[in-house]
Structures are given as structure tokens and as C-alpha cells.
N, CA, C and O atoms as a printed pandas DataFrame, in Angstrom:
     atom_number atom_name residue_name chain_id  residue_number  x_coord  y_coord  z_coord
0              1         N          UNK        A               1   49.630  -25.386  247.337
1              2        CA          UNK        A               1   51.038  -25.758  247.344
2              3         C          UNK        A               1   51.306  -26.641  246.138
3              4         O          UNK        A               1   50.503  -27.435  245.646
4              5         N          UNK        A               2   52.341  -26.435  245.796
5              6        CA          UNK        A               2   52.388  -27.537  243.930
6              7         C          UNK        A               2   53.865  -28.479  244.740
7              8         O          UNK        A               2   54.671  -28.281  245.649
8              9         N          UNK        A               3   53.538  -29.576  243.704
9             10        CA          UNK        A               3   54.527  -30.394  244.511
10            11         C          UNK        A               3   55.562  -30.589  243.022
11            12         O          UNK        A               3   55.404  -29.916  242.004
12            13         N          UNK        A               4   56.236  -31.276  243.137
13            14        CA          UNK        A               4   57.217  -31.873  241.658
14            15         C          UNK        A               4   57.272  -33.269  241.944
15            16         O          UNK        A               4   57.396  -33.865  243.014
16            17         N          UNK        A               5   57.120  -33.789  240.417
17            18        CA          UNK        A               5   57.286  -35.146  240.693
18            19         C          UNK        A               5   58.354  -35.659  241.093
19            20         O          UNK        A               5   59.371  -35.036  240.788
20            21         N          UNK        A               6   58.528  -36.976  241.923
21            22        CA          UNK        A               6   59.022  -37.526  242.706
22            23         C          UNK        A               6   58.883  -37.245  244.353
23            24         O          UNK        A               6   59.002  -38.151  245.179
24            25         N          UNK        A               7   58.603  -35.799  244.715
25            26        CA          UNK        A               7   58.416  -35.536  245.922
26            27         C          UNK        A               7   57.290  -36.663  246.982
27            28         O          UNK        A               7   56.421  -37.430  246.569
28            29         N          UNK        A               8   57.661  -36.427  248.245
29            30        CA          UNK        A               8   57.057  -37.109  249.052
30            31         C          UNK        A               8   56.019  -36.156  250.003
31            32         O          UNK        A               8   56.012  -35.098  250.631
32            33         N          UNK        A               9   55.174  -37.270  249.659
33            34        CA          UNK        A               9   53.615  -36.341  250.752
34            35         C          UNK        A               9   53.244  -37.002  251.777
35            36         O          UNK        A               9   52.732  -38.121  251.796
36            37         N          UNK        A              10   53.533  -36.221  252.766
37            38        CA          UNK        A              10   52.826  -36.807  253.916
38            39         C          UNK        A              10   51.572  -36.809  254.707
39            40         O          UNK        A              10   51.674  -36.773  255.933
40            41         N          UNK        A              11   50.606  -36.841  254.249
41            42        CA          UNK        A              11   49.186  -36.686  254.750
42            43         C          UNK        A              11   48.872  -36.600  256.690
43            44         O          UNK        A              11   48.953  -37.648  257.331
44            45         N          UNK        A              12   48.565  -35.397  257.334
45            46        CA          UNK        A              12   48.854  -35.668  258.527
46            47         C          UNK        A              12   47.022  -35.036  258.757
47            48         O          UNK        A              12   46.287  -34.234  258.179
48            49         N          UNK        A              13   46.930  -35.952  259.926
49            50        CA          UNK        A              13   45.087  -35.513  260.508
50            51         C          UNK        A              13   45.431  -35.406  261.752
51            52         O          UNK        A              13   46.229  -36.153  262.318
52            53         N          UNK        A              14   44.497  -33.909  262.545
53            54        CA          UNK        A              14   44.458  -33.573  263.829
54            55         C          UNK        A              14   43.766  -34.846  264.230
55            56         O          UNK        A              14   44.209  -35.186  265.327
56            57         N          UNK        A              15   42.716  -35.823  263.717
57            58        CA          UNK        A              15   41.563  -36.464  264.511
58            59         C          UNK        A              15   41.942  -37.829  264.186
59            60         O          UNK        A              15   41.045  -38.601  263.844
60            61         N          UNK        A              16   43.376  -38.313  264.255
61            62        CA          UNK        A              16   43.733  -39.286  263.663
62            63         C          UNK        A              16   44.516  -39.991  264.182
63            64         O          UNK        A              16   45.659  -39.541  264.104
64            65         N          UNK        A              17   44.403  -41.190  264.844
65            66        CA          UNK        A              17   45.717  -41.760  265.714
66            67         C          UNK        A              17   45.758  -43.217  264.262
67            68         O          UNK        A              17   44.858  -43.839  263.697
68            69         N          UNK        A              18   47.672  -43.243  264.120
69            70        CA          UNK        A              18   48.499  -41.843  264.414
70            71         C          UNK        A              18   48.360  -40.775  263.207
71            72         O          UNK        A              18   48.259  -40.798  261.980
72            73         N          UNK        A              19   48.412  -39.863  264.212
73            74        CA          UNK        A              19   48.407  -38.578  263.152
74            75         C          UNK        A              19   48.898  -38.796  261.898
75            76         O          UNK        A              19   48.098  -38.547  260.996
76            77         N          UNK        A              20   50.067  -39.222  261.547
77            78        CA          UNK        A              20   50.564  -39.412  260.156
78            79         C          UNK        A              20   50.568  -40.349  259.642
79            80         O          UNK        A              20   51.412  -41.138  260.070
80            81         N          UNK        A              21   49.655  -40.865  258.422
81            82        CA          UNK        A              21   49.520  -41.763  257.583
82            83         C          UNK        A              21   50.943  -42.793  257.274
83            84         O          UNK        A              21   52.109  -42.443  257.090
84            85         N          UNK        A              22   50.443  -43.940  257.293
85            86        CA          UNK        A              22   51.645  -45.490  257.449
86            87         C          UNK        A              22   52.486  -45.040  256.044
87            88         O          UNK        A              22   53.714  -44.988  255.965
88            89         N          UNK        A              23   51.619  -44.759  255.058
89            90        CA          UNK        A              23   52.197  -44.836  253.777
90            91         C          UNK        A              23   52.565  -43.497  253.288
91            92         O          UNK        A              23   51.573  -42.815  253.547
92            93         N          UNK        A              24   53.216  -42.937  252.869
93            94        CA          UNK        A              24   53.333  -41.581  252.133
94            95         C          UNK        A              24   52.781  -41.815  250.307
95            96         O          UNK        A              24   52.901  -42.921  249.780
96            97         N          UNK        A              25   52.204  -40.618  249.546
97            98        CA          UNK        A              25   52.270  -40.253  248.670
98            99         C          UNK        A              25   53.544  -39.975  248.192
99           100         O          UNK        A              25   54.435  -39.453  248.861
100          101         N          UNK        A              26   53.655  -40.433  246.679
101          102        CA          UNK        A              26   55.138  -39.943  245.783
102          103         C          UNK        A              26   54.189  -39.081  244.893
103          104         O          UNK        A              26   53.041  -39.503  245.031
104          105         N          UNK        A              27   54.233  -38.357  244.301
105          106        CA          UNK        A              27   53.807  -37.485  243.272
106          107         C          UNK        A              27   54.342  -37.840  241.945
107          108         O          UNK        A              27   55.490  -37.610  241.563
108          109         N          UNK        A              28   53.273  -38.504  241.183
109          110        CA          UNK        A              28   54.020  -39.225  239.667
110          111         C          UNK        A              28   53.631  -38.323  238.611
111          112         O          UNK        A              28   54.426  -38.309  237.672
112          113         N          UNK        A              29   52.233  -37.267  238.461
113          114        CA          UNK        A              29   52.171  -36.055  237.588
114          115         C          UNK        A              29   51.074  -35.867  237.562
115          116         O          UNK        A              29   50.228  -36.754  237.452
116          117         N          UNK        A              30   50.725  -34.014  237.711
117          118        CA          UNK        A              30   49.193  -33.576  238.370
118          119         C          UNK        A              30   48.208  -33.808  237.265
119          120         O          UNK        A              30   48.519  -34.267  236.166
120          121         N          UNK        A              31   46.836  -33.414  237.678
121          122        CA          UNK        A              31   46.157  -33.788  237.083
122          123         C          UNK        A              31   45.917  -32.493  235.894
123          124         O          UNK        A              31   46.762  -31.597  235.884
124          125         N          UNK        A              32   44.734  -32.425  234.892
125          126        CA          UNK        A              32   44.688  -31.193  234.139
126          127         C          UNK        A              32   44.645  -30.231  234.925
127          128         O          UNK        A              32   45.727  -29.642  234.925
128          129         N          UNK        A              33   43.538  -29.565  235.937
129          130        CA          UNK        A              33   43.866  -28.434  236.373
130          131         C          UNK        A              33   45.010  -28.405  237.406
131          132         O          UNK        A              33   44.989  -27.353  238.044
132          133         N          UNK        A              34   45.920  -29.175  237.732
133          134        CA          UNK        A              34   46.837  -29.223  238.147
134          135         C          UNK        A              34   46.786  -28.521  239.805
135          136         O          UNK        A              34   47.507  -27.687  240.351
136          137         N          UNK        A              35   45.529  -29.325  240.298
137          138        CA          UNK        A              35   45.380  -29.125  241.570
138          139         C          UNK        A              35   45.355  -29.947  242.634
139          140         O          UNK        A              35   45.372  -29.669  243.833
140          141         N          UNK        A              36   45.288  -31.554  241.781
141          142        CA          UNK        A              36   45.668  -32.638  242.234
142          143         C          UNK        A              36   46.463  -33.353  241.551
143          144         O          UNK        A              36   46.837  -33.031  240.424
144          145         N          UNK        A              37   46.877  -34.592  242.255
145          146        CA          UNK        A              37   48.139  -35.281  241.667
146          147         C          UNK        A              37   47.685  -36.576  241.168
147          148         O          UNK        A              37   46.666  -37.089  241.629
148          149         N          UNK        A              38   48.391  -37.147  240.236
149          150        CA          UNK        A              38   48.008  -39.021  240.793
150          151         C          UNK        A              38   49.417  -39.490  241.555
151          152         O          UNK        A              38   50.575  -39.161  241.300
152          153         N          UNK        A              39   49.100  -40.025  242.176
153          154        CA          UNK        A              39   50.482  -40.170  243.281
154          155         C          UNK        A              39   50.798  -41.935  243.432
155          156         O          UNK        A              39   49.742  -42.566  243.421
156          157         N          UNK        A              40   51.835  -42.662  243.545
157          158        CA          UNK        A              40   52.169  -44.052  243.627
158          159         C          UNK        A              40   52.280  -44.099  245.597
159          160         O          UNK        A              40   52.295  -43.081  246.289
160          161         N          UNK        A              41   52.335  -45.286  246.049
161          162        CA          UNK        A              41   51.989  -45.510  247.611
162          163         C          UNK        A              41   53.014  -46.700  247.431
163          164         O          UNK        A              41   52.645  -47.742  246.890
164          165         N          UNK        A              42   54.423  -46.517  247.932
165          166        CA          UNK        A              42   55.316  -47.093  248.305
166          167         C          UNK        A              42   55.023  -47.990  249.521
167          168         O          UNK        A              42   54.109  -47.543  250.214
168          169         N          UNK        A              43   55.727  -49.489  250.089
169          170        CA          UNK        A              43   54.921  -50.408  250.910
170          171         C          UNK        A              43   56.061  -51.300  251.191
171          172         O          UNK        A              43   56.944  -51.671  250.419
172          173         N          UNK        A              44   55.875  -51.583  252.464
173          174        CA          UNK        A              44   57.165  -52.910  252.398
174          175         C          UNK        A              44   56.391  -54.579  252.000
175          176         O          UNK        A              44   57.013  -55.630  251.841
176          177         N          UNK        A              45   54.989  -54.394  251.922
177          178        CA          UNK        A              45   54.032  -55.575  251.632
178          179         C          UNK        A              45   54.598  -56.045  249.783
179          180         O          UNK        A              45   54.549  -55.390  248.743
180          181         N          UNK        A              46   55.056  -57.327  250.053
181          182        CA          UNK        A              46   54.937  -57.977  248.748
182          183         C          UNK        A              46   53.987  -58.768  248.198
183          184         O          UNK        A              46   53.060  -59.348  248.763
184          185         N          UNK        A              47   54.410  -58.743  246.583
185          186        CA          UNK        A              47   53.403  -59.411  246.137
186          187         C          UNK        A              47   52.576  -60.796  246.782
187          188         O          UNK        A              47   52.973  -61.945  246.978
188          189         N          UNK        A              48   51.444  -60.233  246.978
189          190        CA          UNK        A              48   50.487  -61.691  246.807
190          191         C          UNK        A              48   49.632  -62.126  247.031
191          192         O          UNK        A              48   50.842  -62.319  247.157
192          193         N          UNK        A              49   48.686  -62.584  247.267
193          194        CA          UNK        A              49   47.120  -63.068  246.816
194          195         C          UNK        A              49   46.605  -61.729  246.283
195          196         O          UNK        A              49   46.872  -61.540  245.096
196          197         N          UNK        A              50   45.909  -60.741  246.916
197          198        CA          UNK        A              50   45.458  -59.595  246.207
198          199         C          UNK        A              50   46.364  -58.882  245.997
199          200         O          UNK        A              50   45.900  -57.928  245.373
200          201         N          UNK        A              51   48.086  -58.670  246.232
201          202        CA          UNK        A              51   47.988  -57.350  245.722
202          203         C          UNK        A              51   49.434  -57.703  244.712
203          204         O          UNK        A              51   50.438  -58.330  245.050
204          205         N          UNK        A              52   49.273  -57.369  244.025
205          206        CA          UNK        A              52   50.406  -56.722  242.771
206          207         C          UNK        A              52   51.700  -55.926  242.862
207          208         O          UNK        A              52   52.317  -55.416  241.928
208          209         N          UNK        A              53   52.030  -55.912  244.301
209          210        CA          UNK        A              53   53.001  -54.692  244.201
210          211         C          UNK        A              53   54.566  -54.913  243.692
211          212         O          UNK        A              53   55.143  -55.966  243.963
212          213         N          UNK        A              54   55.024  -54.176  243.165
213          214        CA          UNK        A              54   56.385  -54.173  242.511
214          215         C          UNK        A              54   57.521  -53.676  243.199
215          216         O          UNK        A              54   57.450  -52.552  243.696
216          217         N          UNK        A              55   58.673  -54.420  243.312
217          218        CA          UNK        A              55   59.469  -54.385  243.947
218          219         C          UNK        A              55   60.278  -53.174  242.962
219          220         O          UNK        A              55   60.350  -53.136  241.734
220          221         N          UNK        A              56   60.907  -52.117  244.089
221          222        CA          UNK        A              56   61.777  -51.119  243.955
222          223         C          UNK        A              56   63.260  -51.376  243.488
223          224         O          UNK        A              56   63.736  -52.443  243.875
224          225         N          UNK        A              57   63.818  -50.813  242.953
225          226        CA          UNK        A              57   65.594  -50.440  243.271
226          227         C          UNK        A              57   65.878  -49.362  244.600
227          228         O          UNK        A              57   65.098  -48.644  245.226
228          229         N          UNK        A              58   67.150  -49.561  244.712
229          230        CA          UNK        A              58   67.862  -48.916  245.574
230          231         C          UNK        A              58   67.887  -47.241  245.088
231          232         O          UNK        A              58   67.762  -46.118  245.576
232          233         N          UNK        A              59   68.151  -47.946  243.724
233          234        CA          UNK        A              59   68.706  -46.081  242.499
234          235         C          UNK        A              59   67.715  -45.298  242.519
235          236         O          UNK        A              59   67.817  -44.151  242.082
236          237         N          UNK        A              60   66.348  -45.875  243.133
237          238        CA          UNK        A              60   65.168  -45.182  242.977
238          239         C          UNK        A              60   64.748  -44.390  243.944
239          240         O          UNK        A              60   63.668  -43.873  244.234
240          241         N          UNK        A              61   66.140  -44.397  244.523
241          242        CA          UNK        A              61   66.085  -43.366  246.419
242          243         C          UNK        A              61   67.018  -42.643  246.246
243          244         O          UNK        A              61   67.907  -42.836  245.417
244          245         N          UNK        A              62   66.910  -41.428  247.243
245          246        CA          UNK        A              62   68.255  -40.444  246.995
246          247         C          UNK        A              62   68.629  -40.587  248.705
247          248         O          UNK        A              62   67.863  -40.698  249.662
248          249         N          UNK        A              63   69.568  -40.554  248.671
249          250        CA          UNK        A              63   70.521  -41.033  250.348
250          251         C          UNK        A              63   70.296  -39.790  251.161
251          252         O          UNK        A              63   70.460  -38.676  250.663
252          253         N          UNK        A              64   69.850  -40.003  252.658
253          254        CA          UNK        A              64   69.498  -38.919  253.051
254          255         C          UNK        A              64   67.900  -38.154  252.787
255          256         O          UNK        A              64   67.529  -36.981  252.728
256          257         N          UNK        A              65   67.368  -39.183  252.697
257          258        CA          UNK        A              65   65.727  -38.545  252.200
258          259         C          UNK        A              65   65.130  -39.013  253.631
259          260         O          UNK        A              65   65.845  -39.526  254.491
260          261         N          UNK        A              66   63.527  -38.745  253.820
261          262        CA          UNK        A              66   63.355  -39.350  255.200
262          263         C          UNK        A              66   62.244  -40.760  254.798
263          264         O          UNK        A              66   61.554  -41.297  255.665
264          265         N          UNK        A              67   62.250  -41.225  253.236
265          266        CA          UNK        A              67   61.717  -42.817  252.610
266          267         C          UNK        A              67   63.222  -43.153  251.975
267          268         O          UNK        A              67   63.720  -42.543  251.029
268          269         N          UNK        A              68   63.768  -44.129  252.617
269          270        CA          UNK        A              68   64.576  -44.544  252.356
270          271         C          UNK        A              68   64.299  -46.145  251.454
271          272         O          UNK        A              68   63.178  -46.645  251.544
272          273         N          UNK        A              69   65.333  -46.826  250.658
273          274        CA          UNK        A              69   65.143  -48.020  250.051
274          275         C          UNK        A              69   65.098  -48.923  251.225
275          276         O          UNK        A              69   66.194  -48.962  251.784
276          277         N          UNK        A              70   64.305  -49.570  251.711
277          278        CA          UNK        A              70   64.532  -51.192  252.653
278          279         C          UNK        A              70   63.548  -52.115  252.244
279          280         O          UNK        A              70   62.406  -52.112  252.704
280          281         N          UNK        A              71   64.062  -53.107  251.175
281          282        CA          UNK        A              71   62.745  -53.930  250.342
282          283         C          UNK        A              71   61.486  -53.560  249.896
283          284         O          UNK        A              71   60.482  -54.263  249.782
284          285         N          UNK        A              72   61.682  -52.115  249.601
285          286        CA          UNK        A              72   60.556  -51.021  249.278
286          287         C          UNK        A              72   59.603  -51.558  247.893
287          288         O          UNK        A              72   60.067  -51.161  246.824
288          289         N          UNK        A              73   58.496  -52.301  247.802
289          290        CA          UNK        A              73   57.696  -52.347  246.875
290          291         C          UNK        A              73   56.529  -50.678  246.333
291          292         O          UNK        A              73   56.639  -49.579  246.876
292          293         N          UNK        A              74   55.816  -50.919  245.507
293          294        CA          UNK        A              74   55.059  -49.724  245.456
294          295         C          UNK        A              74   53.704  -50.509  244.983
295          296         O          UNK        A              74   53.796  -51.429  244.170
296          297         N          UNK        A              75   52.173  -50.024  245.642
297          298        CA          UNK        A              75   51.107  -50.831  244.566
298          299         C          UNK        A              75   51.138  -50.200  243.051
299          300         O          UNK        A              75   51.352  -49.078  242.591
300          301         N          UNK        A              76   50.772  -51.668  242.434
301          302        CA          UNK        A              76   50.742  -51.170  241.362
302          303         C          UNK        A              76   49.219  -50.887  240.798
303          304         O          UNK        A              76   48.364  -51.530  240.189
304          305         N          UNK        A              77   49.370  -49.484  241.373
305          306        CA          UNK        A              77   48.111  -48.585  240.412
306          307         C          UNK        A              77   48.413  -46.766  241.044
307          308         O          UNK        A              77   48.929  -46.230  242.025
308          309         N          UNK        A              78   47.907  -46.464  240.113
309          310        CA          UNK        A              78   48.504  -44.931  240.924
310          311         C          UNK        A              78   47.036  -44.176  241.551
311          312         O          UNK        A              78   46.000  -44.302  240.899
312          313         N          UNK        A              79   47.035  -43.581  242.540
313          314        CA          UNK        A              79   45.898  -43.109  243.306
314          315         C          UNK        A              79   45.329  -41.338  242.570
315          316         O          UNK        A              79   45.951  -40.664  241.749
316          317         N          UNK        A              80   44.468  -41.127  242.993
317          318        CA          UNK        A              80   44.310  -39.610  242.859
318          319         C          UNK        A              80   44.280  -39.097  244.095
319          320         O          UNK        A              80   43.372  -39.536  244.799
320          321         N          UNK        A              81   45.324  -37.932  244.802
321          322        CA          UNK        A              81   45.420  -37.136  245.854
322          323         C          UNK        A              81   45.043  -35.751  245.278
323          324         O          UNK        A              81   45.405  -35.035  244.344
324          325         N          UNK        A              82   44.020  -35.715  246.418
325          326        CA          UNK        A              82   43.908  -34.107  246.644
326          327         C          UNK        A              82   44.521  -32.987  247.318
327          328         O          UNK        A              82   45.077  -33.105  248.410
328          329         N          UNK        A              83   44.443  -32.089  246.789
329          330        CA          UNK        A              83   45.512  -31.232  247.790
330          331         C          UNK        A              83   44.162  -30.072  248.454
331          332         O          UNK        A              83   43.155  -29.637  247.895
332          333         N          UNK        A              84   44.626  -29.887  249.657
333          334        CA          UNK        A              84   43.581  -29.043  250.794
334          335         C          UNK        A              84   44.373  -28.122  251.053
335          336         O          UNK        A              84   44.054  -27.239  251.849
């Protein structure tokens, strides 16, 4: 499945309470063979002692999405997701 950047990923596990991961994947741009992504992990946790995270805008949401803006930080480092 190919995603486009900005899209939202939701990582879901049969063996997993709860099934769907706290945080979603954003898709920021795939990798060379373009089979994985590096993806940013949006958070309502702010900065401080360990972590770095950067506070969002509002403009950085589209109305009607199901991650909406509410004091939305993101960590700052981008992950590598695999796609299965």
C-alpha cells in the first residue's frame, strides 16, 4: 500500500491491548526503495526533561480529519515505519 505524505497511519495488532496504537504515524517521505516511510509521531506530551517535542499549529490540520489540532506537539526526530 503507498501512502502520501502527510497521511495518517494507524498501526493496529490482533495480540495487542489496545489494539490500536496511542500515537499514529504521519508519513513525512519514503525511503529509497520506497517501501518504507520515515514518519513524525504527533503527542499531546510537552517539552521536557527528556523529550524535545515541538509544539504544532492549528494550519497544520485539515478540519474534519480523525487527528485533530488540541495542543498537538510532535517528537522531534522522525522514525522509520515499515509497511507489512
Amino acid at each position: 500500500m503507498a501512502f502520501s505524505k502527510g497521511d495518517i497511519v494507524w498501526v493496529e495488532y490482533d495480540n495487542r491491548y489496545p489494539k490500536k496504537l496511542r500515537h499514529p504515524a504521519v508519513v513525512w517521505e519514503y525511503t529509497d526503495d520506497e517501501t518504507d516511510f520515515l514518519g513524525i509521531m504527533p503527542t499531546h506530551a510537552r517539552p521536557g526533561g527528556k523529550f524535545d517535542n515541538i509544539l504544532m499549529l492549528k494550519t497544520h490540520f485539515l478540519d474534519g480529519e480523525e487527528v485533530s489540532f488540541s495542543d498537538t506537539h510532535f517528537v522531534n526526530q522522525l522514525f522509520i515505519k515499515f509497511q507489512g
